[in-house]
N, C-alpha and C positions, 0 to 999 in steps of 0.2 A: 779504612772503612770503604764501603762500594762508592761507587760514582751514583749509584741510582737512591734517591732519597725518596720517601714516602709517608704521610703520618699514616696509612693503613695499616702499618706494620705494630702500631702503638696498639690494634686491638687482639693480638695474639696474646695465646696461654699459654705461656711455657713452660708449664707442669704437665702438657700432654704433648706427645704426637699425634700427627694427623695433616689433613689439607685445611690451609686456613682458605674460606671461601674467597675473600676476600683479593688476596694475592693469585692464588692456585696455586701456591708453594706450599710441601711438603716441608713440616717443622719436626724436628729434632731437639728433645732438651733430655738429658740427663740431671737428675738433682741430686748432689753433693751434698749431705747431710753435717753441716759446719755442727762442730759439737759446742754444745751452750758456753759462753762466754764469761768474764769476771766473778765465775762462784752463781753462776745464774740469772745474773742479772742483767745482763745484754749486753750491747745493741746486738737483736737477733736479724741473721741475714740469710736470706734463702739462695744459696747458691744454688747454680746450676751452669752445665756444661751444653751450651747450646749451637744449633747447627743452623747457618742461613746461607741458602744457596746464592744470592745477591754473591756474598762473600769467598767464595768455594774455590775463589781464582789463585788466593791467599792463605798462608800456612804463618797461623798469630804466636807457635809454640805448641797448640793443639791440633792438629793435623788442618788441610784445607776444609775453610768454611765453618771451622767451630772456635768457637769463642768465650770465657767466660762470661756473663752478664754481671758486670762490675761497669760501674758509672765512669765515665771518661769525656773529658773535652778535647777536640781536634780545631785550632784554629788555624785549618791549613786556609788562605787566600779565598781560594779556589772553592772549597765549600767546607765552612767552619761548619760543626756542628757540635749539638750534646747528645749521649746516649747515656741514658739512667738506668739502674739494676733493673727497674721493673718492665724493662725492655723498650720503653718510649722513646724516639728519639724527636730532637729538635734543630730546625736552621736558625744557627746565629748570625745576627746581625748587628756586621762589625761597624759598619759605618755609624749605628744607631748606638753602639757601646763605648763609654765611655771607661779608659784604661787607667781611671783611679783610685785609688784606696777607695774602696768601700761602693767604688759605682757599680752599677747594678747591668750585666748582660743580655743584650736585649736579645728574646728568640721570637724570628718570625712565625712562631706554630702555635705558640699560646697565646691562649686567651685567659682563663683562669689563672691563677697566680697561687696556686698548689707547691710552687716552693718560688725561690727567689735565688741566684746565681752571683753572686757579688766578688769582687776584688780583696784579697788581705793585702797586710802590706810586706808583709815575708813575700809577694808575689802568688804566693797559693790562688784557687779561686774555692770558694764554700757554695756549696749549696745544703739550703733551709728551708727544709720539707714541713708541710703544712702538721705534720703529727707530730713535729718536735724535733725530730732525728736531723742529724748535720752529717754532710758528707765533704770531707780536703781531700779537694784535687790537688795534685804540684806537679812540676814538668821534672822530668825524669833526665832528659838532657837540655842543656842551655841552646843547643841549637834544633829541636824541636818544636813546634807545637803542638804536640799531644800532652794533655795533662791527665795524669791518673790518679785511681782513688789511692790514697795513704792514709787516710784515719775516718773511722766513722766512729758517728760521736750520739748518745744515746740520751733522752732528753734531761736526765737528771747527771749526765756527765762523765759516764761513762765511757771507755774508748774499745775498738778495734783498729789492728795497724796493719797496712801493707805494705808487704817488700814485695819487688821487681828483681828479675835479672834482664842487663840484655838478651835480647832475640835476634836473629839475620835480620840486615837490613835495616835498621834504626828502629825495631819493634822491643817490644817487650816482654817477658811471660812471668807472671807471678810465683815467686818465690814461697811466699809461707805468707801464715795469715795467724797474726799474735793477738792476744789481748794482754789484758796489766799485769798478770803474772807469769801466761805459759804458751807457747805457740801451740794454735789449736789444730792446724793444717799447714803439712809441708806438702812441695812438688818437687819431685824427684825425676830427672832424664835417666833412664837406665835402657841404654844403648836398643832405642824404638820399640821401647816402653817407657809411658807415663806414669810414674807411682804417685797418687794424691794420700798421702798418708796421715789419717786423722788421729786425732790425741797423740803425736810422736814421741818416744820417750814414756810412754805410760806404760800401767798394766793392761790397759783397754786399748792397745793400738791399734789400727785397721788400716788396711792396703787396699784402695782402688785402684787397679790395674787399667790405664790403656793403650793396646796397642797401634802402633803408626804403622804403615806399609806404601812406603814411597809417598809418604808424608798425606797419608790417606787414614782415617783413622777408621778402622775394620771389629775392633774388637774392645770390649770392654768387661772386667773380669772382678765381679762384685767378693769381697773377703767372705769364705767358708761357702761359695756357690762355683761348682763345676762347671755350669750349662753357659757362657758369655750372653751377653749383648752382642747382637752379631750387624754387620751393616755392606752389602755390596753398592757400586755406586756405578752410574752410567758418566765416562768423560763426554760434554758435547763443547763444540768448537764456536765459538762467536765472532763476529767479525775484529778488528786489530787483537787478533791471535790470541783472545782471551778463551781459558776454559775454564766453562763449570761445573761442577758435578752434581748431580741428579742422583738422588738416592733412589734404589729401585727396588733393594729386598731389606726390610729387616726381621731378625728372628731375637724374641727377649729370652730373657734365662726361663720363664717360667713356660715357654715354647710355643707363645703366638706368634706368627708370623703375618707380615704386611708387604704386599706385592704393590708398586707404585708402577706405572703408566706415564708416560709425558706427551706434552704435542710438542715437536721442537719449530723452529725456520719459521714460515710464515701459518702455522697452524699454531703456533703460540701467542702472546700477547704481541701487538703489534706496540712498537711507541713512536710517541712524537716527531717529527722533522728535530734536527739538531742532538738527539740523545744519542748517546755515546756508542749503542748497536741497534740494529732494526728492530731484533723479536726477544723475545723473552722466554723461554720452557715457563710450562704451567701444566701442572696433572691434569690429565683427562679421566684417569680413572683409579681408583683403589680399594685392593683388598685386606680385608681385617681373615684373618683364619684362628681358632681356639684351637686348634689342634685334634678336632673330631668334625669328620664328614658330614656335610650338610647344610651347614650351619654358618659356613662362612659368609661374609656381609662384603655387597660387592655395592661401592659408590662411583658411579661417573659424572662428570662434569659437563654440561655445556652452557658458554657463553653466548648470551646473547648481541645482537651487533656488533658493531666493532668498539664501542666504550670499553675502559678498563679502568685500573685504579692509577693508571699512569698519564689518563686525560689525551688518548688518543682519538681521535673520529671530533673533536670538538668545532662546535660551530665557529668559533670565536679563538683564530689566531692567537701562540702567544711563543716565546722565545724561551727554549730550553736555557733552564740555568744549574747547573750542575751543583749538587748538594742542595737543591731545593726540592719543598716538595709541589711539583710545576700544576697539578690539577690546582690549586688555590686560588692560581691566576685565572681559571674560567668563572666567569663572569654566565648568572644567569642557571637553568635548573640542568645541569647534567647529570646523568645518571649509568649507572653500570648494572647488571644482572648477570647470575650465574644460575641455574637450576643443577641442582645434587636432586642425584635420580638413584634408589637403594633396591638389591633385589639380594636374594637368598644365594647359597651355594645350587642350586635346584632352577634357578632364573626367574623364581616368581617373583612377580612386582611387591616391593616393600613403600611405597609412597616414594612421594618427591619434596624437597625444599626448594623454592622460589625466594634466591634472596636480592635485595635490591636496596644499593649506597648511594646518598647522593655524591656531591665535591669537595665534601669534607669528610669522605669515608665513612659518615652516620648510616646505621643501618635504618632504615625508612620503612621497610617493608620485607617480612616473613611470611611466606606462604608456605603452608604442608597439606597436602594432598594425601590419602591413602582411599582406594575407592571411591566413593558417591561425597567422603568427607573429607570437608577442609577447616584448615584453622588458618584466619591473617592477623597476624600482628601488625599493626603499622601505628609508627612514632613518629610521631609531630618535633621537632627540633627549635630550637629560641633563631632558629635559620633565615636570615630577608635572604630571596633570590635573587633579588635586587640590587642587592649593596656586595658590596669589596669584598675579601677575608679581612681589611683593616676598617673597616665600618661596623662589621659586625657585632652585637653586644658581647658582654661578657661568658655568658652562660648558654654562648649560644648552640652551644654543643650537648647541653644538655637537652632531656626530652621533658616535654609542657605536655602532653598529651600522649598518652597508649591507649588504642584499643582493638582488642581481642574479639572477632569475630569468628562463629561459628556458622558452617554454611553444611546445610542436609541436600546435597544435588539431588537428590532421590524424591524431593518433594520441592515444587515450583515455588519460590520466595521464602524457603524455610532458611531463615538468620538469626542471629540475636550478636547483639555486638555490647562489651561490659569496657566502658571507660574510664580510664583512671590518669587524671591531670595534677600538673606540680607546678608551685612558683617557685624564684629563687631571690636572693639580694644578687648583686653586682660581685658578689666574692665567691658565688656559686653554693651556698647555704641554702637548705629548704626551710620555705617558707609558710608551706600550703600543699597540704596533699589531699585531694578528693579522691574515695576509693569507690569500687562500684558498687558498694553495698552502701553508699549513702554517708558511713562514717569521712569526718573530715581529722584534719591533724593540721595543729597552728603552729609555728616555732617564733620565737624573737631570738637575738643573741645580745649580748654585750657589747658595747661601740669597743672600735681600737683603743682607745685612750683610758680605757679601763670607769667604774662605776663602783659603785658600793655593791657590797657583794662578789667582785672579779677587778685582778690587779691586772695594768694595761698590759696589752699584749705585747709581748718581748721583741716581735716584729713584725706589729704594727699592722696585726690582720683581726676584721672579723672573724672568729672560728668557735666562741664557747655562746654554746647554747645557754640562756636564760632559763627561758620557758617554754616547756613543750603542752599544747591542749588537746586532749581529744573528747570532739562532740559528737556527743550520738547522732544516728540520721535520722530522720522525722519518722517518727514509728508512734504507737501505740504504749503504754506506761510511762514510767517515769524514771528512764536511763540517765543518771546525772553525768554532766561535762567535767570532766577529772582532769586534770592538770597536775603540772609538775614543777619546780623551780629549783633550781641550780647555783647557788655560788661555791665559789672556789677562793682557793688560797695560792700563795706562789712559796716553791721549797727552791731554794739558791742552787745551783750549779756545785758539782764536786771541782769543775775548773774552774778556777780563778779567771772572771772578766768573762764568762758566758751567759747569758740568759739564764734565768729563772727557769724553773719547772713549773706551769701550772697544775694545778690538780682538782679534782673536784675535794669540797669539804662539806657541804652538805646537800641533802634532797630533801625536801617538804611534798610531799604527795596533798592535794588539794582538792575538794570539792568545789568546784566554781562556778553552781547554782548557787549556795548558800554561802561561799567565801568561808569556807569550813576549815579550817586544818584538821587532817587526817594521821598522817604520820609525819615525822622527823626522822631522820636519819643522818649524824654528826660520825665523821671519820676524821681519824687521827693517821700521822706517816710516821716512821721513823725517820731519826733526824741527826744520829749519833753516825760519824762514818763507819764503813763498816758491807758485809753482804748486807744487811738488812734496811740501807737509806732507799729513802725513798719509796719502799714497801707500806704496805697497809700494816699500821701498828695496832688497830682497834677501830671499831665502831661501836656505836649506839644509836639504836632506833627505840623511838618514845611513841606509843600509842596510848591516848588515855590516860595521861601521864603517869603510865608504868614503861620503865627504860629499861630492855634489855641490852645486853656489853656482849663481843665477843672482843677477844685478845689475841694479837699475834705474837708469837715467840721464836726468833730465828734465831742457829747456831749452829757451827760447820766443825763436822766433825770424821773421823775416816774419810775424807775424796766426801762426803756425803753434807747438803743441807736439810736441818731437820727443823721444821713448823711446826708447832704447839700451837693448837687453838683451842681455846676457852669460850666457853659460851656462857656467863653468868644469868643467872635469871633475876628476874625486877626486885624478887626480896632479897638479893645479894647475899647469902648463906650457902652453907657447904652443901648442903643440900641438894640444892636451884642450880646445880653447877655441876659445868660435864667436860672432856678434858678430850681431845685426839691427838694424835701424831703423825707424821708420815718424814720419810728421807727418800731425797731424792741424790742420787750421783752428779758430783759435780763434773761429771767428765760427759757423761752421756744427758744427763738431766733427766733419764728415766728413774721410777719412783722403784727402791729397792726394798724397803717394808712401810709398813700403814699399823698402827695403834690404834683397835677403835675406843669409844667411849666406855664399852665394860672390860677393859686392860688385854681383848685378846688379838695377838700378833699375827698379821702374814706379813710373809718374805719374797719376794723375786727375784729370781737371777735370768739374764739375758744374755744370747749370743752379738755378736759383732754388729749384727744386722739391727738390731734392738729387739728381738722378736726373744716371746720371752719362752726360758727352756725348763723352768722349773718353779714351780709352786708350794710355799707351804704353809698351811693355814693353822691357824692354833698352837704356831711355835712354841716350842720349850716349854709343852706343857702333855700331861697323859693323853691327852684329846687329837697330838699334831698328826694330819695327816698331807701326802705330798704328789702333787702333780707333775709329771716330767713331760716335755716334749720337745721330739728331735724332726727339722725339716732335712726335705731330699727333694734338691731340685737337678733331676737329670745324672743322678749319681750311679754308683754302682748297687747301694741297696735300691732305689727308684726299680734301677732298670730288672734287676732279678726279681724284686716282689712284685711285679706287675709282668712279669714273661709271659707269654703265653696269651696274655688277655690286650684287647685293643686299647691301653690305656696309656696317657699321656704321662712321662713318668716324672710325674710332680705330685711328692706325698710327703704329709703331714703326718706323726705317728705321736700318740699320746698314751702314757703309761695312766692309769686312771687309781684311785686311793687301794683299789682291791690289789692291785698289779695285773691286771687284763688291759692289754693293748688295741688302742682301735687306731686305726688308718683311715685319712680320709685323702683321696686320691681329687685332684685339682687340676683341671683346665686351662689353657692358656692364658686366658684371663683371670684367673685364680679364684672361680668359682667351682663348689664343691659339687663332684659330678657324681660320685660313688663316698659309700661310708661300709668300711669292715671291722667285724668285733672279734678280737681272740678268742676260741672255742677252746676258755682256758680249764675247764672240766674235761671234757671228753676228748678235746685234742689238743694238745698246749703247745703252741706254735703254728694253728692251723688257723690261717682268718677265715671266717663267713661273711658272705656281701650282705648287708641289713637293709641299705639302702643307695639309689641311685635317682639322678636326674637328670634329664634332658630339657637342653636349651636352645629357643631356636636362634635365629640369625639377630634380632635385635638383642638377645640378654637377658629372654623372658624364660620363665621356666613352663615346660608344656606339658610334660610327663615329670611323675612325682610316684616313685614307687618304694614301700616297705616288703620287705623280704625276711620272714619267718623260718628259721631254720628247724625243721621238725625232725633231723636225726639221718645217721646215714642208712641209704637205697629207699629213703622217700622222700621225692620232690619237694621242695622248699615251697611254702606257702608265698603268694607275689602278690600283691595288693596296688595294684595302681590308678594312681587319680591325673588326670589328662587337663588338659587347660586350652581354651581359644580363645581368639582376640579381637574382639569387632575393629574396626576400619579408624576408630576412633582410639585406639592404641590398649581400648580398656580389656579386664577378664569378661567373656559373655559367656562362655559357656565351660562346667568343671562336669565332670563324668567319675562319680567315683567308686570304684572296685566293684561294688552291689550291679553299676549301672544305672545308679538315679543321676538324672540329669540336672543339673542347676542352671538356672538359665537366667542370665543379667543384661538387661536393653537400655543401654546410654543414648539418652537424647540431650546434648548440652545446648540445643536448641529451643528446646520448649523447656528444660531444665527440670527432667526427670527422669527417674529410673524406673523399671520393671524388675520384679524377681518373682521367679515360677518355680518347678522343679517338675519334672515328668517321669514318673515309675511305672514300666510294663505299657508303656508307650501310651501311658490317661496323663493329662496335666492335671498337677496339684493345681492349691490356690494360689491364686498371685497379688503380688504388692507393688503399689503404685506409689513411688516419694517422689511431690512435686519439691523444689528449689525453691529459696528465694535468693536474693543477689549476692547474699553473702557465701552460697554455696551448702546451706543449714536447710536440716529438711521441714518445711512449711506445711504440709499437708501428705496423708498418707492413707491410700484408699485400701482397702482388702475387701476381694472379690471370690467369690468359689470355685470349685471345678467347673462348675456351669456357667464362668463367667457375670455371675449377680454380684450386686454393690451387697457387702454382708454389713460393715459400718467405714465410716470415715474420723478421723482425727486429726484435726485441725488443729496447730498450736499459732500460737501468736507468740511472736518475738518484740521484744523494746529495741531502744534505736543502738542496744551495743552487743544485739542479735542471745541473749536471752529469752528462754520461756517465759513466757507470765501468763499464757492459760494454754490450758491443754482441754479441747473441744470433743469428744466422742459422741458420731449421734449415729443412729441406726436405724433403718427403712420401720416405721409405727412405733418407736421409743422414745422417751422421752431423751434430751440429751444430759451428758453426764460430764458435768465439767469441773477442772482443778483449777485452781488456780495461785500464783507463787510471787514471792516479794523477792529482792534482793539487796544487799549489801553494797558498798563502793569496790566491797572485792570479789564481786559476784557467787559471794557463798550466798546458798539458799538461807531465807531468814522467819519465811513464813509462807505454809501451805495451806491453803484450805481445800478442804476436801470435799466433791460433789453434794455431801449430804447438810455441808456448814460446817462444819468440824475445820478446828484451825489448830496446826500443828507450827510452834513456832521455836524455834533453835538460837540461840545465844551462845557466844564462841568467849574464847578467856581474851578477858581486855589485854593486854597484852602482845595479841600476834593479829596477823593480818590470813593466818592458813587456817585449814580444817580443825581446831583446836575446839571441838566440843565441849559447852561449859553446862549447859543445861534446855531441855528438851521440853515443852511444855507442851499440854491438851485440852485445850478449851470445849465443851461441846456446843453442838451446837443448839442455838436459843429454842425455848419448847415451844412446840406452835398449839395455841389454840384447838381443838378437837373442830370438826365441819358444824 
């Protein structure tokens, strides 16, 4: 592992590339799509092959600086630490760990107790994640302290296993990854090539290719795609002869390309006295490219002072400690800023982000700028500046407060700022959420030691919600407080001497104005071994005391598991009763047909990728017809069908039920830029472009064109509608083909909208939607060409943002008002109508949906003659 420790690193996604602000390191992940486990049933793991330049100096079996994200403990002296799949890493703390059966490992990084790291007595070490899942580490050599994952274990007791091979140098690289019947992934060395081979030994196998080049890894070569992952990298030198590599081009298969920038020496991150080199590489700048002119998104970085995430420039002295993360130790309110500054391929300004962490790497404050407009987000954290990182509460990393400020610079003191505050318990459970619409949310949970209703917790945490409420906000009508209640049951372990499964067994939905019960809903598991433990075997929900049943039915059949669901209705008869299917591949887990309820069949078949290649619907029957589709990413059909024209050659081709073929040609980012339809009458093999669109540099669409083919040696009819985007990210203005204008004016300031349209250069009428805090539109003016109020309508909302009267009054008219009831499940219940007239709707006791049962009309009372 690196010598430089950090918890900043814990707030990375690595499901994207990109700059994390945070660092100014350029991340790398590749995800390894592990095929579904025991028949379906899990534990599901999201691998991925990830890149950290910290690391870049080291070659783990994946070339320098990549690694799998597989949980591991290093209790090297020097700086012991944990790293968990989901990228987090933690300083242990040996002196505070006690090496006994079952003691528990202390880390100096947590606060929350989101899993728990304990001692076996095989020597293993478990860790026991707050969702149930278990992960065995075990040391791979006896004279080691690195311990690796070997089993992950799935809360009802299912397993995945890892094997290891040595690697140079007392390292390790992962062999193959098995579950209870069949290895699901091998790794294969073929002479600088990495072969990750999924489902081995199947009909379904697949080969991801990586290659090494002086143990650099340059290329990556996805099964049935031409085009690589491509990656060049910058070597720079550090002080005691360390290097690391800087990624500086990459190009994906579908042919975006990302150009990275560095600052190296002293223009890079400076660190502390005592750290292991002076400066740090951090991007200063990066481009995203799609693959068409224009359009590309150009972000630079600059840091503010001299703060970083490594606790450099600090007021307050402190001693580098190697494998820690040393900012902890400042004492008091330090702070780091970067601003990400965005412009087009063309150099116009795209806005800017202002971000800013305190010393616990919390994001404190987001500012985005575009024009005259801003948005700030800033969170309040359970943080004293006061106290220690070992004084701090437990949640204290959580946010008590957000709020979302909108600033119009264009007009002096024009703000508005929407607050939303949370409490927690001590186990980090929410407690209390205020939204800024007034609605609030209550939760209790269940003590450790278990209650009636929920058996104790298997280890001895707060985590099963009780009772969740949510209260209207002080409004107008009569919003009832709805509420929810939770008990659970516990389903045993498929291993012997494991924890329980909890699970939920039933919901009560509650009115708690009136302490009403509403609905029941009782679910059943299966409980016979089998693919099917553990699964939802049935439920029942009781309204009205009419119970409707659904039923599950699992059974593995061809490589395939197939679901049968039954939906019984409350009179239990053949009748009231409805039946589906579907099979899903035990190898890939995608769904290969579907049964619906009136017996008729679709089928899918998929390539390697999982992308599906064929369709057909109304199987084995006079009625089936069938969809094919074939991808080309960067191929030799790609590159021939698109010759001649500036197109990126990644194309989609779909044989459609008639057998006319349409193409739809795709962008680096894999948005569709062009659509062509086989001109299967009068040319057959001749595409015609139907339609195209342009994107600009954020991924909005700006031009949006239909194209008419009217025959050959006369010009194709073109129809295009154009799009702009005020400062505020929104659509304001659409232009379409005629030339009528649409024109949309976002104020999230005063919290309303405009819409006009302007033909032959006259403005239409225009509409005015004010806001209320829920973002629901409150009031809504329409005005004329000549700018006069024509009427207004005004609705009034309850406190869970519901109509309950709709207002319309007009310059010398009388007003003309509706007004509406509702339900606990906000179906409409009753309407009255301006003139008295009451319209009132009753739903079948039995469901809680639009289940129309009978429609009444009352008129309204006769009035007296004058």
């Amino acid at each position: 592992m690196s010598t430089l420790h950090s918890q900043a690193g814990n707030f990375l996604d690595f499901l994207k590339t990109g700059v994390d602000q945070r660092t100014g390191q350029f991340t790398l992940a590749i995800a390894l799509p592990l095929p579904p486990a025991n028949q379906l049933c899990g534990p599901t793991l999201p691998l991925t092959l990830s890149f950290n330049l910290l690391n870049s100096a080291l070659d783990r079996g994946y070339g320098q600086g990549w690694a799998l994200g597989l949980s591991e403990i290093d209790l090297d002296q020097k700086a012991a630490r944990l790293r968990l799949s989901s990228g987090e890493q933690f300083a242990v703390d040996l002196g505070a760990s006690p090496f006994t059966v079952n003691g528990r490992l202390a880390l100096r990084d947590q606060k929350l107790a989101t899993f728990l790291v304990t001692w076996q007595a095989d020597g293993s070490l478990r860790v026991d994640h707050k969702s149930g899942e278990c992960e065995i580490l075990r040391r791979q050599d006896s004279d080691s302290g690195r311990y690796l994952l070997a089993e992950l274990r799935s809360p009802e007791g299912r397993r995945l296993f890892f094997d290891w091979l040595p690697f140079a140098e007392g390292d390790y690289r992962l062999q193959q990854i098995r579950d209870e019947q069949r290895t699901l992934l091998s790794l294969e060395d073929r002479q600088g090539e990495l072969h990750f081979i999924l489902n081995p030994h199947s009909e379904q196998s697949a080969t991801l290719r990586a290659l090494l080049s002086n143990d650099w890894l340059t290329e990556v070569h996805l099964p049935g795609v031409d085009e690589p992952l491509s990656i060049d990298y910058e070597p720079i030198d550090l002080a005691g002869a360390t290097t690391l590599l800087l990624p500086s081009y990459i190009r994906s298969p579908l042919g975006a390309e990302d150009f990275v920038h560095w600052a190296c020496d002293s223009d890079g991150h400076h660190l502390p006295p005592g750290a292991p080199f002076p400066y740090l590489p951090r991007v200063t700048a990066w481009t995203h490219a799609t693959g068409r002119n224009g359009n590309e998104l150009n972000r630079s970085y600059t840091w503010l002072g001299e703060h970083n995430f490594l606790g450099f420039g600090s007021d307050q002295a402190f001693v580098w400690h190697t494998g820690r993360d040393n900012l902890y130790q400042v004492e008091g309110d330090y702070r780091y800023e970067v601003i990400e500054t965005l412009s087009d391929g063309d150099g116009r300004a795209l806005g800017s982000h202002h971000f800013t962490w305190d010393r616990h790497h919390l994001l404190v404050s987001e500012v985005t700028r575009q024009g005259l407009c801003e948005t700030r987000r800033t969170t309040t954290h359970g943080v004293d500046p006061s106290l220690t990182w070992e004084q701090q509460p437990a949640w204290c990393q959580l946010p008590l407060q957000v709020c979302m400020t909108y600033i119009d610079h264009a007009r002096d003191g024009a703000s508005r700022t929407e607050t939303t505050t949370y409490r927690y318990d001590d186990a980090g459970n929410i407690l209390h959420v205020r939204y800024p619409s007034g609605v609030e949310e209550h939760n209790s949970y269940y003590p450790a030691t278990g209650a009636d209703g929920c058996p104790a917790d298997a280890l001895g945490r707060v985590r099963w919600l009780r009772h969740k409420t949510v209260m209207p906000a002080p409004a107008d009508g009569q919003a009832p407080t709805l509420g929810t209640l939770y008990t659970y049951q516990a389903l045993p372990s498929l291993l012997e001497g494991e924890p329980a499964h909890t699970v939920v067994a039933r919901e009560q939905g509650w009115d708690e104005s009136e302490q009403r019960l509403l609905e029941s809903t009782s679910q059943a598991y299966c409980t016979a071994p089998g693919p099917g433990y553990g699964r939802l075997a049935g439920s029942a929900t009781t309204l009205n005391g009419k119970t409707t049943t659904t039923e599950y039915r699992y059974r593995t059949e061809h490589d395939e598991l197939v679901t049968q669901t039954t939906l019984i209705g409350f009179e239990n008869d053949a009748e009231n009763r409805s039946t589906r299917s579907d099979a899903r591949s035990l190898l890939s887990g995608l769904t290969t047909w579907e049964r619906d309820e009136a017996g008729a069949l679709t089928t899918y078949a998929h390539d390697a990728l999982g992308r599906i290649v064929r369709t057909i619907t109304a199987a084995n029957s006079p009625y089936q017809a069938e969809r094919q589709a074939s991808y080309h990413l960067g191929d030799a059909v790609a590159r021939q069908a698109g010759s001649g024209e500036a197109l990126n050659p990644v194309m989609i081709e779909q044989v459609e039920i008639t057998g006319r073929r349409q193409r739809q040609w795709l962008d680096g980012d894999g948005r569709t830029v062009r659509v062509e339809l086989e001109d299967i009458q009068q040319a057959p093999g001749t595409f015609r472009t139907v339609a195209h669109t342009q994107f600009d540099a954020m991924g909005r669409p700006v031009s949006e064109t239909a194209v008419d083919w009217l025959g050959e040696g006369i010009a194709p009819l073109r129809l295009t509608t154009t799009t702009a985007y005020d400062d505020w990210g929104q659509a304001a203005l659409s232009i379409s083909p005629e030339g009528i204008e649409r024109h949309v004016r976002h104020d999230p300031v005063r919290q309303r909208t405009e819409h006009w349209q302007v033909a032959a250069g006259r403005n239409g009428p225009r509409q005015v939607i004010e806001l209320n805090a829920a973002g629901s539109p409150a009031r809504q003016q329409h005005f004329d060409s000549d700018g006069r109020l024509v009427r207004t309508l005004k609705l009034t909302r309850d406190g869970l943002d519901r109509v309950i009267e709709e207002r319309l009054t007009a310059p010398g008219a009388t007003d003309i008002v509706n007004r509406k009831r509702y339900d606990h499940y906000s179906r409409l219940v009753e309407h009255q109508l301006p003139d008295g007239t009451r319209l009132a709707w009753t739903f079948a006791a039995h469901s809680d949906d639009q289940h129309v049962e009978s429609i009444a009309i009352t008129p309204a009372p006769a009035q007296a003659p004058a």
